[in-house]
DSSP file (Angstrom, degrees, kcal/mol; ACC not computed):
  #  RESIDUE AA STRUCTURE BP1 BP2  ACC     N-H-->O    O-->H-N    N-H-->O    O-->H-N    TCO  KAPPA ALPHA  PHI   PSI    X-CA   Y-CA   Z-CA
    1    1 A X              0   0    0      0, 0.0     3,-0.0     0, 0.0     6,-0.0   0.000 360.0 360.0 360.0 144.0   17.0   -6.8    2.8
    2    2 A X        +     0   0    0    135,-0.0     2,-0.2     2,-0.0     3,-0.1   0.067 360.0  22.2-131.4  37.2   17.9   -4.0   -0.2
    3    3 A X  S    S-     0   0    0      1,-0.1   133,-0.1     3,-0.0   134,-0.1  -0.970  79.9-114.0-176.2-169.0   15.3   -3.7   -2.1
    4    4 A X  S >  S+     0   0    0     -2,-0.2     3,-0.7     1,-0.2    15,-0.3   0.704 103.5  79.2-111.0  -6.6   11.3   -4.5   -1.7
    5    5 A X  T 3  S+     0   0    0      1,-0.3    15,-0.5    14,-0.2    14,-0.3   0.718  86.4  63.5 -77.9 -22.4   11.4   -7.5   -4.4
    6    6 A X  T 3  S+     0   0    0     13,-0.1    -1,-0.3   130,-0.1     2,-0.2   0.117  90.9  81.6 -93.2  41.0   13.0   -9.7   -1.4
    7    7 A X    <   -     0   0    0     -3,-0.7    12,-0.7    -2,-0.1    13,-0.5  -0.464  62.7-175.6 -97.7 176.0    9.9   -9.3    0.4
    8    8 A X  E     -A   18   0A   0     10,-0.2    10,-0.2    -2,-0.2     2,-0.2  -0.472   5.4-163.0 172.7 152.0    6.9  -11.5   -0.4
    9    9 A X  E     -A   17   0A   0      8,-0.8     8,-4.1    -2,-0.2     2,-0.8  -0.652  28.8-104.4-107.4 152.1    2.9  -11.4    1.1
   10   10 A X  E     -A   16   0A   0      6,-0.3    84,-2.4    -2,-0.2     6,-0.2  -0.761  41.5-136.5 -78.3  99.9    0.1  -13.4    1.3
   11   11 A X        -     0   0    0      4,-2.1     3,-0.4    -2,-0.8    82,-0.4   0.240  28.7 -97.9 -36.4 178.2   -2.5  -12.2   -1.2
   12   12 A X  S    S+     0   0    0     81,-0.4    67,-0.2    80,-0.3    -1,-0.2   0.502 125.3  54.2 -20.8 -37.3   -6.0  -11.8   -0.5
   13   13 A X  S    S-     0   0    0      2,-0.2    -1,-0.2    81,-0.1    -2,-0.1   0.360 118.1-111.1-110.5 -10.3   -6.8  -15.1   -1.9
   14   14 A X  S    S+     0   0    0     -3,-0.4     2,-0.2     1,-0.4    -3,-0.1   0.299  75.8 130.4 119.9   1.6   -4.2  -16.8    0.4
   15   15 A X        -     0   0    0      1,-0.1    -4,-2.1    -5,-0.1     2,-0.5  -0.666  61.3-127.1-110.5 151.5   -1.8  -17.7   -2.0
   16   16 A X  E     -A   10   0A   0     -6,-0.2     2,-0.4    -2,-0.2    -6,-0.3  -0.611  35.4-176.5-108.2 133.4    1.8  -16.4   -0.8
   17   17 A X  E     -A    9   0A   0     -8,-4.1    -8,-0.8    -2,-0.5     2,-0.3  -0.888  22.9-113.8-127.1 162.2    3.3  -14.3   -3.8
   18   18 A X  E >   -A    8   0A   0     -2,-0.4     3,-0.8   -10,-0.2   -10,-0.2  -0.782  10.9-141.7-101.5 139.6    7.1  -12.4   -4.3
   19   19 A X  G >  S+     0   0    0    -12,-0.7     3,-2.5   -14,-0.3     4,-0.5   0.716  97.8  82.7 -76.7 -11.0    7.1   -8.9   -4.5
   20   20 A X  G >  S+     0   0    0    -15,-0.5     3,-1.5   -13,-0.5    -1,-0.2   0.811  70.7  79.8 -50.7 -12.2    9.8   -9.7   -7.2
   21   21 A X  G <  S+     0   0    0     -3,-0.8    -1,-0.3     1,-0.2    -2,-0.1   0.552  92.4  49.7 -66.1   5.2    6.7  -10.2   -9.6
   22   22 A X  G X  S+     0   0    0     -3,-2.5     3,-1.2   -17,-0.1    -1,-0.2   0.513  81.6 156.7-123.8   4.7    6.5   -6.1  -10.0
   23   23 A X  T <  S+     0   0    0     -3,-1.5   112,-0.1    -4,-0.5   113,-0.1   0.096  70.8   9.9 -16.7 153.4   10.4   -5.9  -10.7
   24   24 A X  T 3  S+     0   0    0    110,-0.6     2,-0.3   111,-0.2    -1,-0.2   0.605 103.5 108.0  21.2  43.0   11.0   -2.7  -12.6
   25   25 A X  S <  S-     0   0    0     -3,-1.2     2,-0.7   108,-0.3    32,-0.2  -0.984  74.8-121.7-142.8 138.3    7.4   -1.2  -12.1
   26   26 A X  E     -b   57   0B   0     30,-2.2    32,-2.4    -2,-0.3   107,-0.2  -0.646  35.9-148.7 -94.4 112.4    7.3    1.7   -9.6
   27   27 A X  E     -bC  58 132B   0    105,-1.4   105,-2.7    -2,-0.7     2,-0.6  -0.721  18.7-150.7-106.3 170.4    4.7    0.6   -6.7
   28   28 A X  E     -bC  59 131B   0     30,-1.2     2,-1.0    -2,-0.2    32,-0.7  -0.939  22.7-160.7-111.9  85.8    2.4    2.6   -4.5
   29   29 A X  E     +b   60   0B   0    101,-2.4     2,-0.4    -2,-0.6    32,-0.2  -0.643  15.8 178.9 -71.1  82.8    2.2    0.5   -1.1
   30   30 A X  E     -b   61   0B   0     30,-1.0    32,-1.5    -2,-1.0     2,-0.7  -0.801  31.9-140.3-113.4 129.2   -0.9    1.3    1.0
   31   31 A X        -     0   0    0     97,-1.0    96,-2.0    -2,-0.4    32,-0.2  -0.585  36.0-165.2 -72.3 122.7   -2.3    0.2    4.2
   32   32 A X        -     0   0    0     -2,-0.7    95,-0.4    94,-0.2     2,-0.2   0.039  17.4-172.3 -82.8-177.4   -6.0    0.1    3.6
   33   33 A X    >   -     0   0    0     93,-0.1     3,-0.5    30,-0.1    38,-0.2  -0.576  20.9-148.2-170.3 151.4   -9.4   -0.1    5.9
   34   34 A X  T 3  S+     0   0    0      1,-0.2     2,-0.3    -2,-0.2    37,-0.1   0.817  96.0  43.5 -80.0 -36.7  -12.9   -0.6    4.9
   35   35 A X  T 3  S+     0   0    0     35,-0.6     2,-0.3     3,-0.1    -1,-0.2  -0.185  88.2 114.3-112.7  50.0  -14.5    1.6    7.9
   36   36 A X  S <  S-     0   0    0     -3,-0.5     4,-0.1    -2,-0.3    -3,-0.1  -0.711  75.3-120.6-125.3-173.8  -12.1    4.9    8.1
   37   37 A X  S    S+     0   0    0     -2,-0.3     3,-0.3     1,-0.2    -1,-0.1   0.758 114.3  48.4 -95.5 -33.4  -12.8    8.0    7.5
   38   38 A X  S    S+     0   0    0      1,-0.2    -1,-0.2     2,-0.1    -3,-0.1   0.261  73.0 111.2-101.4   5.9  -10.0    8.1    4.8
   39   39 A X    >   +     0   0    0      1,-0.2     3,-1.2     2,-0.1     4,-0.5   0.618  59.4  76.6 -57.3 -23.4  -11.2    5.0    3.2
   40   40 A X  T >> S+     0   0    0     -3,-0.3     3,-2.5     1,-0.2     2,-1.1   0.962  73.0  80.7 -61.6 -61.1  -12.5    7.2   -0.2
   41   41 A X  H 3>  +     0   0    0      1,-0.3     4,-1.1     2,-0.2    -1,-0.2   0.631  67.9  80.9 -41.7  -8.2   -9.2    7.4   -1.2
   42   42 A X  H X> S+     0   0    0     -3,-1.2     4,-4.2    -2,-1.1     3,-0.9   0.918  91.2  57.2 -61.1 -43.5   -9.9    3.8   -2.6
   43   43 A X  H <> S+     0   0    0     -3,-2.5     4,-1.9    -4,-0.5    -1,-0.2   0.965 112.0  39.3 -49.1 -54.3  -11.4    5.8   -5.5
   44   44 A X  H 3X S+     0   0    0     -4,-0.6     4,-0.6     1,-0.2    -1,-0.3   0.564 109.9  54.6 -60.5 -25.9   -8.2    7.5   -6.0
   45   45 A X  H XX S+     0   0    0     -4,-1.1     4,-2.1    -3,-0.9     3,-0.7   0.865 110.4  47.0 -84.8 -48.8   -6.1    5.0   -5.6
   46   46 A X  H 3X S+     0   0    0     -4,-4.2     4,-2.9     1,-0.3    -2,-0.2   0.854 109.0  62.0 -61.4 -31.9   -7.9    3.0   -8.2
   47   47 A X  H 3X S+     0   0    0     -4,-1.9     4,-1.6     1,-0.2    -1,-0.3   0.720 106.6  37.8 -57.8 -39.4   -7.8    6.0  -10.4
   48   48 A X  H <X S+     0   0    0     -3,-0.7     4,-0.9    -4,-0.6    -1,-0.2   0.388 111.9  54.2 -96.4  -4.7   -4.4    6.4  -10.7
   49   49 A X  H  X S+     0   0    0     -4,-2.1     4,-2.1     3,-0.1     5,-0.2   0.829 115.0  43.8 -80.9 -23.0   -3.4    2.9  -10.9
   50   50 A X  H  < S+     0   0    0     -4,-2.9     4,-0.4    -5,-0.2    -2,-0.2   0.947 120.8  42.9 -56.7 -55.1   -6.1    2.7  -13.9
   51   51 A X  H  < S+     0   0    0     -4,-1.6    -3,-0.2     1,-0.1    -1,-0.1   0.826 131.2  25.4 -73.5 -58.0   -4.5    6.1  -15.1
   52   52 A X  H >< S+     0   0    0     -4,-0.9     3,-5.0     2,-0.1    -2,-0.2   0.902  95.2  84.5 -62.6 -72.5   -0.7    4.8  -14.4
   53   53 A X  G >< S+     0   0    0     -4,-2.1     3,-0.9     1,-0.4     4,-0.5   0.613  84.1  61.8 -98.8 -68.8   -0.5    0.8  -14.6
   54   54 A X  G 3  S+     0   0    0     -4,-0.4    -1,-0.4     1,-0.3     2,-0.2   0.694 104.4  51.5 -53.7 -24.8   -0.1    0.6  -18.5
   55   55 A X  G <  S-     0   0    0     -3,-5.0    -1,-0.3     2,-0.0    -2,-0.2  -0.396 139.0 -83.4-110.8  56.2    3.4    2.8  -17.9
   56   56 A X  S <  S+     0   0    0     -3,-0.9   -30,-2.2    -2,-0.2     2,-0.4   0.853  86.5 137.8  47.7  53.5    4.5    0.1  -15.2
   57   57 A X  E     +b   26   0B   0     -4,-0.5     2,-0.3   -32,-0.2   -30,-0.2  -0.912  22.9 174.9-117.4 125.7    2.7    1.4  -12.0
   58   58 A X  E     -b   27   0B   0    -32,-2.4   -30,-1.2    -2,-0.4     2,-0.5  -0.995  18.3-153.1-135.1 168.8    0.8   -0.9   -9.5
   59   59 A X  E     -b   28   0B   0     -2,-0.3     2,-1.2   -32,-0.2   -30,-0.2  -0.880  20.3-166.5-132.1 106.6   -0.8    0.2   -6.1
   60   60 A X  E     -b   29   0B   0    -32,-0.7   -30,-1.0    -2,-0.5     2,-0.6  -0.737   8.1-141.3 -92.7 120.6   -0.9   -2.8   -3.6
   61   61 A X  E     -bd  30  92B   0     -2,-1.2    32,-0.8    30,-0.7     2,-0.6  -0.818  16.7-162.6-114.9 150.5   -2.7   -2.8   -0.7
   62   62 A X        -     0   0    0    -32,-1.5    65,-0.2    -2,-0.6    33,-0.1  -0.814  12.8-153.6-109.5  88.0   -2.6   -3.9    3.0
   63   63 A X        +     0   0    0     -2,-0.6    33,-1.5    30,-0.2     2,-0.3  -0.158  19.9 179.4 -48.1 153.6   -5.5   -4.1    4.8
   64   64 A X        -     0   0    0     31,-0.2     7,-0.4   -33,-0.1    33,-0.1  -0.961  27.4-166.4-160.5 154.5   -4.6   -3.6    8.5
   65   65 A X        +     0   0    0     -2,-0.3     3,-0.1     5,-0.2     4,-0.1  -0.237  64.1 114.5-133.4  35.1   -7.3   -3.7   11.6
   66   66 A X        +     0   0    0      1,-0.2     2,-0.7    30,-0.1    31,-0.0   0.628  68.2  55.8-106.9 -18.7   -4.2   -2.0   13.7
   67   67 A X  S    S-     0   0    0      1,-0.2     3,-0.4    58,-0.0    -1,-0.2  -0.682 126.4 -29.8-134.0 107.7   -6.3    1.7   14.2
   68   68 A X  S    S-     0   0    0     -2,-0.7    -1,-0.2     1,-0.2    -2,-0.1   0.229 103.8 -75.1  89.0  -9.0   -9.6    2.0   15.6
   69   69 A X  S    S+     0   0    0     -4,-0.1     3,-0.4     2,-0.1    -1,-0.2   0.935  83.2 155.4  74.6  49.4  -10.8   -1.3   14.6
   70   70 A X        +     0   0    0     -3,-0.4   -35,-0.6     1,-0.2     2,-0.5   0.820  64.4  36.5-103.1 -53.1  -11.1   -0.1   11.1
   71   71 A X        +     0   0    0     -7,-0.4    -1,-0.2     1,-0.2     7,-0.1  -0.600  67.1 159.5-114.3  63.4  -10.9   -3.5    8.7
   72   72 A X        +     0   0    0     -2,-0.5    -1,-0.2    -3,-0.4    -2,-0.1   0.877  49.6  94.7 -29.8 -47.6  -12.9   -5.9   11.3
   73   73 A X  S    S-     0   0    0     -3,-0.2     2,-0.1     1,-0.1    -2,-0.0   0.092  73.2-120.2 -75.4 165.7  -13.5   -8.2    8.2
   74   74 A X    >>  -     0   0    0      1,-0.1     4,-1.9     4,-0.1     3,-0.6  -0.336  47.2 -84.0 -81.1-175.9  -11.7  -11.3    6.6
   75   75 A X  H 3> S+     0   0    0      1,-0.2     4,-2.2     2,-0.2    -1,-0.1   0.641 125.1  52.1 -42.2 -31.5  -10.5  -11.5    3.6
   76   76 A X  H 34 S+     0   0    0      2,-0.2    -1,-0.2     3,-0.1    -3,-0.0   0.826 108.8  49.1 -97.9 -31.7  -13.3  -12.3    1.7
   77   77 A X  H X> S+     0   0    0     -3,-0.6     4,-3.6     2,-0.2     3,-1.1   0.880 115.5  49.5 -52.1 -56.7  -15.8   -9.2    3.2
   78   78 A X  H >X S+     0   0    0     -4,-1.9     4,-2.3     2,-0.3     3,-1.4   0.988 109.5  51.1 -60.6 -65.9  -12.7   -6.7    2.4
   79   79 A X  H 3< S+     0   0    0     -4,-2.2     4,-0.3     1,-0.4    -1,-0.2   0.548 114.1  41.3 -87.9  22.9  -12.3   -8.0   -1.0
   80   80 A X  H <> S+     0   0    0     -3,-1.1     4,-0.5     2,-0.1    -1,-0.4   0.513 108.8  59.8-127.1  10.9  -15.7   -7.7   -1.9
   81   81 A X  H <X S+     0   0    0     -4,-3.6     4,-2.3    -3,-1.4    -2,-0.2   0.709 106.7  47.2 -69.4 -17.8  -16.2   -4.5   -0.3
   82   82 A X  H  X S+     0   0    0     -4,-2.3     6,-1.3    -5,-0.3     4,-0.8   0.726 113.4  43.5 -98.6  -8.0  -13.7   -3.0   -2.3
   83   83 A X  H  4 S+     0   0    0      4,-0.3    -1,-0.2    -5,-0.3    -2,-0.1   0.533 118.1  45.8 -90.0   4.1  -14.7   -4.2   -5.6
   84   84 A X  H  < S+     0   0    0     -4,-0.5    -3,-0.2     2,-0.1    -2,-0.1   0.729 128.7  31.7 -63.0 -55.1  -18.8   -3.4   -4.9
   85   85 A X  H  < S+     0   0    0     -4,-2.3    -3,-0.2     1,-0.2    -2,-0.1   0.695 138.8  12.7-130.0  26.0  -17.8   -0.5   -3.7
   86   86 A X  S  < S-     0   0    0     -4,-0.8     3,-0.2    -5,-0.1    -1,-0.2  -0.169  84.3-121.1-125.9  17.6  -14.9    0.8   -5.3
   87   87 A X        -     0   0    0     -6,-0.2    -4,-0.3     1,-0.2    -5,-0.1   0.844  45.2-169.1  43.8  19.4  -14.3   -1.4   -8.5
   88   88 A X        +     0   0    0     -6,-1.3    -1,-0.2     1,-0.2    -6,-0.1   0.080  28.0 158.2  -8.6 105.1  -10.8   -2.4   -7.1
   89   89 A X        +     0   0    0     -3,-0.2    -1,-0.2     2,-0.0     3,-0.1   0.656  41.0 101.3-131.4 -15.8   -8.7   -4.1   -9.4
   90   90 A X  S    S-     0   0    0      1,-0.1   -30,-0.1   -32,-0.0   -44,-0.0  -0.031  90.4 -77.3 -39.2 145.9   -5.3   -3.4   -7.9
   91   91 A X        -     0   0    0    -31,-0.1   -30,-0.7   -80,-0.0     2,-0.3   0.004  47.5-171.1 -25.4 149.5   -3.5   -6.1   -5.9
   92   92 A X  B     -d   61   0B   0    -32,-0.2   -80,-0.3    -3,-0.1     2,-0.2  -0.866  12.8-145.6-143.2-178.2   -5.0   -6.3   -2.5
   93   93 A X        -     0   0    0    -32,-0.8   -81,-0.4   -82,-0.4   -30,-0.2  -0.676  28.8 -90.8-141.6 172.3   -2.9   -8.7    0.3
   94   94 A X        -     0   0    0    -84,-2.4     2,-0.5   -83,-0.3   -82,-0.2  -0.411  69.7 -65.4 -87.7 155.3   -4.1  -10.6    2.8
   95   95 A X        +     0   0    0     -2,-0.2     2,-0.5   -33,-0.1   -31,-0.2  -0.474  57.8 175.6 -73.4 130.8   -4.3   -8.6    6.3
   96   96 A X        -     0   0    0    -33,-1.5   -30,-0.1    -2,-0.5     8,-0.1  -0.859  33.7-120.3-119.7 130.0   -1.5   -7.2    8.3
   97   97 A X        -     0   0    0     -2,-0.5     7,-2.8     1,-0.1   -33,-0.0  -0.532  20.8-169.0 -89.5 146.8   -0.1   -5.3   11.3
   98   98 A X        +     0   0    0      5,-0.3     2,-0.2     9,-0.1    -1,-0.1   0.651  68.1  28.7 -93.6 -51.2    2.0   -2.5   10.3
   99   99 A X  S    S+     0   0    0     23,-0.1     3,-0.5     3,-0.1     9,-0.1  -0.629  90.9  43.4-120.0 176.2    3.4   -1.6   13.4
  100  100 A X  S >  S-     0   0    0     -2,-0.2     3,-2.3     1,-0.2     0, 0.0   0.186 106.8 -44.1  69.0 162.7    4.5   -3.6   17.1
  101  101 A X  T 3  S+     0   0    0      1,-0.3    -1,-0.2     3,-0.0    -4,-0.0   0.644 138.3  49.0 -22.6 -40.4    6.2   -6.8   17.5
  102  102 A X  T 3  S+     0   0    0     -3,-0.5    -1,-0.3     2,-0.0    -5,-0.1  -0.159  79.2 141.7-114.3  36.9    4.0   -9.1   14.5
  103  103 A X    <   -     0   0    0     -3,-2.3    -5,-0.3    -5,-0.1     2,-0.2  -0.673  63.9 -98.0 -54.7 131.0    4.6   -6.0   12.0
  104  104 A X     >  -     0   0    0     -7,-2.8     4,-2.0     1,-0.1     5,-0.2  -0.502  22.3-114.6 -56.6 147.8    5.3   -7.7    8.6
  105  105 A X  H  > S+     0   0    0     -2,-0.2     4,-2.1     2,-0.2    -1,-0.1   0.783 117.9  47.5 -45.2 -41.2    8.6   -8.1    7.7
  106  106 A X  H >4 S+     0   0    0      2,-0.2     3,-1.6     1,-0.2     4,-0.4   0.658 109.1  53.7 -59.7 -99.9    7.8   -5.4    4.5
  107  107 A X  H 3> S+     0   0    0      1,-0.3     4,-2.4     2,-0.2     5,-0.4   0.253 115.2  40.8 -12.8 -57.3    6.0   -2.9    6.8
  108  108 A X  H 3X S+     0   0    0     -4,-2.0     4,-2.4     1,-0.2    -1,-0.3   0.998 113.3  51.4 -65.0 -55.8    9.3   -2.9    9.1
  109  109 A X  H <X S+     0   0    0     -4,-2.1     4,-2.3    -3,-1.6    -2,-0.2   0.937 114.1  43.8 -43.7 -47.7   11.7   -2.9    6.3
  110  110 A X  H  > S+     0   0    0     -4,-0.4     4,-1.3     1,-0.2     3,-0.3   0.983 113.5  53.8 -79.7 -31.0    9.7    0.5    4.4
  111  111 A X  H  < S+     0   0    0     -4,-2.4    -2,-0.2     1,-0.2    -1,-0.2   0.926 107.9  46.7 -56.9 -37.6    9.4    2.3    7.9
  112  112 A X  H  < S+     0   0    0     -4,-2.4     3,-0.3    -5,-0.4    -1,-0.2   0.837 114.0  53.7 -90.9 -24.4   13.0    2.0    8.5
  113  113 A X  H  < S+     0   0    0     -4,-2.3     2,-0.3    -5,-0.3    -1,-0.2   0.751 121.5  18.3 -62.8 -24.1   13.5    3.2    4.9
  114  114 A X  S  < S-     0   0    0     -4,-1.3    -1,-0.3    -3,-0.2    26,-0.1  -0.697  86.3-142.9-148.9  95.3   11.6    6.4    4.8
  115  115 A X        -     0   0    0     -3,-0.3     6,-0.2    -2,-0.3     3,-0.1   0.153  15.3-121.1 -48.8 163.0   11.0    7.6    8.4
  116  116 A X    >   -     0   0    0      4,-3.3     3,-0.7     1,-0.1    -1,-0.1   0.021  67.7 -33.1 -85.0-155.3    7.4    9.5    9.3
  117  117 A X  G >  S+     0   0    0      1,-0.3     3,-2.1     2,-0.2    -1,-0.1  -0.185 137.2   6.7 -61.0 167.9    7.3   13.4   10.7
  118  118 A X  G 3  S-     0   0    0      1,-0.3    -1,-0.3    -3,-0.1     3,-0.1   0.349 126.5 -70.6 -54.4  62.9   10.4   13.8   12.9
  119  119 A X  G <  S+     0   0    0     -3,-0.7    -1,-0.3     1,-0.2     2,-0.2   0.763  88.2 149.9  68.7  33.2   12.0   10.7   12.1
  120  120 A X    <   -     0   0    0     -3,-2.1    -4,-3.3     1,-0.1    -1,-0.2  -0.752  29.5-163.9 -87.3 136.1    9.2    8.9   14.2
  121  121 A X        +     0   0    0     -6,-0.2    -1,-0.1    -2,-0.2     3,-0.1   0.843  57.1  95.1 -91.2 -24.0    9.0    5.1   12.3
  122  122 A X  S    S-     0   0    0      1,-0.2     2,-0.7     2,-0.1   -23,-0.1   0.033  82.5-115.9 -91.7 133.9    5.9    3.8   13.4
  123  123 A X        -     0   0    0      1,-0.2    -1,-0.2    -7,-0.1   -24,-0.1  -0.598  18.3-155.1 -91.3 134.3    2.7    4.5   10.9
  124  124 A X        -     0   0    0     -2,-0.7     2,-0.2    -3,-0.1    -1,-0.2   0.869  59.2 -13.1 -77.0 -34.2    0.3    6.6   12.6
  125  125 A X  S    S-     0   0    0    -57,-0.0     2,-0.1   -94,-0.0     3,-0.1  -0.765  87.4 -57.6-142.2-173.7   -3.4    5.6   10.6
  126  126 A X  S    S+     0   0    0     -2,-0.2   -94,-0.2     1,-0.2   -93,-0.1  -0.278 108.8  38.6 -54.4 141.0   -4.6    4.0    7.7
  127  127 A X        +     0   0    0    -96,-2.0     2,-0.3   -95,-0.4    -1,-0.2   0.990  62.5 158.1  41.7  82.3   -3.6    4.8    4.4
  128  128 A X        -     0   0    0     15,-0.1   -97,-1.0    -3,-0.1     2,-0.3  -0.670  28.0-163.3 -85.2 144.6    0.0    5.7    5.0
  129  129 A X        -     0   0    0     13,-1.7     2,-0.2    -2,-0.3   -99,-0.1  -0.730  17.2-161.3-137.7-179.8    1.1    5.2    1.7
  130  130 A X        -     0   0    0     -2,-0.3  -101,-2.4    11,-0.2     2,-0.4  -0.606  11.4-148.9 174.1 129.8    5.0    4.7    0.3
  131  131 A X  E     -CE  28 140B   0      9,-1.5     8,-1.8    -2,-0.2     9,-1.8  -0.731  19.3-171.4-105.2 139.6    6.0    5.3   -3.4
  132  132 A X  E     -CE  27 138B   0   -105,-2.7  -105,-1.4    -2,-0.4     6,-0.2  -0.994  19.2-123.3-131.3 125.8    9.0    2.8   -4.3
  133  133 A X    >   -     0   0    0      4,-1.5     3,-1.0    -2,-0.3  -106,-0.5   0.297  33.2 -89.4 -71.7 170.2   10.8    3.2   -7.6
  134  134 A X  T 3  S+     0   0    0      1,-0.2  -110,-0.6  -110,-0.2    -1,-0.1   0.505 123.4  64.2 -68.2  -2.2   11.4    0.6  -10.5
  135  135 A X  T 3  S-     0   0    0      2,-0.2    -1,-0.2  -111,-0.1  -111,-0.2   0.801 122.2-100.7 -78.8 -42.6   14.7   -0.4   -8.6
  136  136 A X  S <  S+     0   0    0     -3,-1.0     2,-0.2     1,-0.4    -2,-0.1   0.130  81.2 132.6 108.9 -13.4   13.0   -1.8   -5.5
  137  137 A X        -     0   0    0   -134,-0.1    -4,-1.5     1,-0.1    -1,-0.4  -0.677  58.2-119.3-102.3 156.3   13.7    1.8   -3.2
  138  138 A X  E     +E  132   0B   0     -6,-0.2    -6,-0.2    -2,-0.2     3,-0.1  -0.735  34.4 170.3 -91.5 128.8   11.6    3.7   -1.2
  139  139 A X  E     +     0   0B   0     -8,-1.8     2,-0.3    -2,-0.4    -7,-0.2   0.721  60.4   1.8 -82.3 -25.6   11.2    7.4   -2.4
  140  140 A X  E     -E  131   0B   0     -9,-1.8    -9,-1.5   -26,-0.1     2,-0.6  -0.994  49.6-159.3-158.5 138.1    8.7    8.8   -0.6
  141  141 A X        -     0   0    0     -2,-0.3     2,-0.4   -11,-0.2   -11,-0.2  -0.935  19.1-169.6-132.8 136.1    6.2    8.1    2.2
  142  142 A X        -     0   0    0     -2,-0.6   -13,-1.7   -13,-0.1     2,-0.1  -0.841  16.9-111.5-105.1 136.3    3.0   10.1    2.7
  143  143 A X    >   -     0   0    0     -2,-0.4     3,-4.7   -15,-0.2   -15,-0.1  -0.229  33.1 -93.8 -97.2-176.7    0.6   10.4    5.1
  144  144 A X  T 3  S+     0   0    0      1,-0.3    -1,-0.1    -2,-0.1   -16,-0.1   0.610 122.3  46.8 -45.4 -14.9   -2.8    9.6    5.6
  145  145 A X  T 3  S+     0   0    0      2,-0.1     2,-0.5     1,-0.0    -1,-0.3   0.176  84.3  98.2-124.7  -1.9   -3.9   13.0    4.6
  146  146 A X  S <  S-     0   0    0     -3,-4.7    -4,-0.1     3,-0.0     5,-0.1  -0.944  76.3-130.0 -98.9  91.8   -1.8   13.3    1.5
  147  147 A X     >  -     0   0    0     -2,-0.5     4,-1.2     1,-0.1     5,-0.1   0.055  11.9-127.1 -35.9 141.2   -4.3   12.4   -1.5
  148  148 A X  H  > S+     0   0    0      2,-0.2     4,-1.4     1,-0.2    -1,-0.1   0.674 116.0  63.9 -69.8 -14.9   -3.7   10.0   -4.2
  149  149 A X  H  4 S+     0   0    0      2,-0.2     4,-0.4     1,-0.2     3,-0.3   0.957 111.7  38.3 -65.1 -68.0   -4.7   12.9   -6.5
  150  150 A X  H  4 S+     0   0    0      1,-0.2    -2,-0.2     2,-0.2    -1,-0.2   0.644 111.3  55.7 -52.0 -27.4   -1.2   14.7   -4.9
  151  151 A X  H >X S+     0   0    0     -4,-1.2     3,-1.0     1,-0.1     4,-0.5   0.914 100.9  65.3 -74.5 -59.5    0.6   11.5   -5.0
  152  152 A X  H 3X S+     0   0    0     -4,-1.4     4,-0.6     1,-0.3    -2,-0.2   0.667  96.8  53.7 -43.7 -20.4   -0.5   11.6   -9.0
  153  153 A X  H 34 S+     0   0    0     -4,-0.4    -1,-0.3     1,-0.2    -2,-0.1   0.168 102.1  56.6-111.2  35.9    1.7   14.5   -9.6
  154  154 A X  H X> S+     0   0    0     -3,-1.0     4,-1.5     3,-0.0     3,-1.2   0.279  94.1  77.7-132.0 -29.9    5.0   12.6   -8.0
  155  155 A X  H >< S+     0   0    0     -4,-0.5     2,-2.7     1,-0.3     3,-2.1   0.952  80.9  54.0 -64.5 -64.7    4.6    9.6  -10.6
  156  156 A X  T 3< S+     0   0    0     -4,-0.6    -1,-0.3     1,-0.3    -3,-0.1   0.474 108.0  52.9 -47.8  -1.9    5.9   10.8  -14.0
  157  157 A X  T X4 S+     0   0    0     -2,-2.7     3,-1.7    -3,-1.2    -1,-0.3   0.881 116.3  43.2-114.2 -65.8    9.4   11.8  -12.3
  158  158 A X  T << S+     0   0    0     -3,-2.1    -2,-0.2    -4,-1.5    -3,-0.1   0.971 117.0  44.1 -76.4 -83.5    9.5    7.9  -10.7
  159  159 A X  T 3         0   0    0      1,-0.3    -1,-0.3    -4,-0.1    -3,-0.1   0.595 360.0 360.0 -80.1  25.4    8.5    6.1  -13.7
  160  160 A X    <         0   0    0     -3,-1.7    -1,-0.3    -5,-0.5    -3,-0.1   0.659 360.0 360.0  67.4 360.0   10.8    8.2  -16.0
């Protein structure tokens, strides 16, 4: 694979979509969870795609239940906790493991692009994030602890 547009996910809503639909728009790729500790960042996230999105920005997210037993729920509890209690209007995806053998096919493909802290691939928590340009490459990957606020001040350089 060279790019993230030969990927494609199963939304939220079930329905299996290509990431090729966000050609030339610079995305924010995050694995979510309803019950973590870093789970405010929804706010942030939403905030800067609201802030962004109109200069080709999207922020998709990937629920994952892979740490601590953090997104227990299906699909339909997750996507109405995050719009009750984060107005969420980005993409969301259906849920996925990140890491081990049934990793999705993206999730391996951006690890192996942009390694973690000493070249470790494997995502360590929830809301790991990786910003991928309007080509399809990954530029950056951030960890869990890295704000969307700090993430904000990365964009204008990526969408030019």
């Amino acid at each position: 694979m060279s790019s993230i547009y030969d990927f494609s996910a199963r939304d939220i809503d079930g329905k299996e979509r290509s990431l090729a639909e966000f050609r030339g728009k610079a995305l924010l790729v995050v694995n979510v969870a309803s019950k973590c500790g870093f789970t405010p960042q929804y706010k942030g996230l939403e905030e800067l795609y609201r802030t962004w999105h109109d200069r080709g920005f999207e922020v998709l997210g990937f629920p994952c239940d892979q740490f601590g037993h953090q997104e227990p729920g299906d699909e339909d509890e997750i996507r109405r906790f995050c719009s009750l209690t984060y107005e969420v209007s980005f993409p969301m995806f259906a849920k996925v493991d990140v890491n081990g053998e049934h990793a999705h096919p993206l999730y391996r493909w951006l690890k192996a692009e942009k390694k973690g802290l000493l070249g470790t691939e494997a995502i360590k928590w929830n809301f790991t994030k990786f910003l991928v340009d309007r080509e399809g490459q990954v530029v950056d990957r951030y960890a869990p602890t890295d704000t969307p606020e700090k993430i904000g001040k990365d964009l204008p350089a990526v969408l030019g």
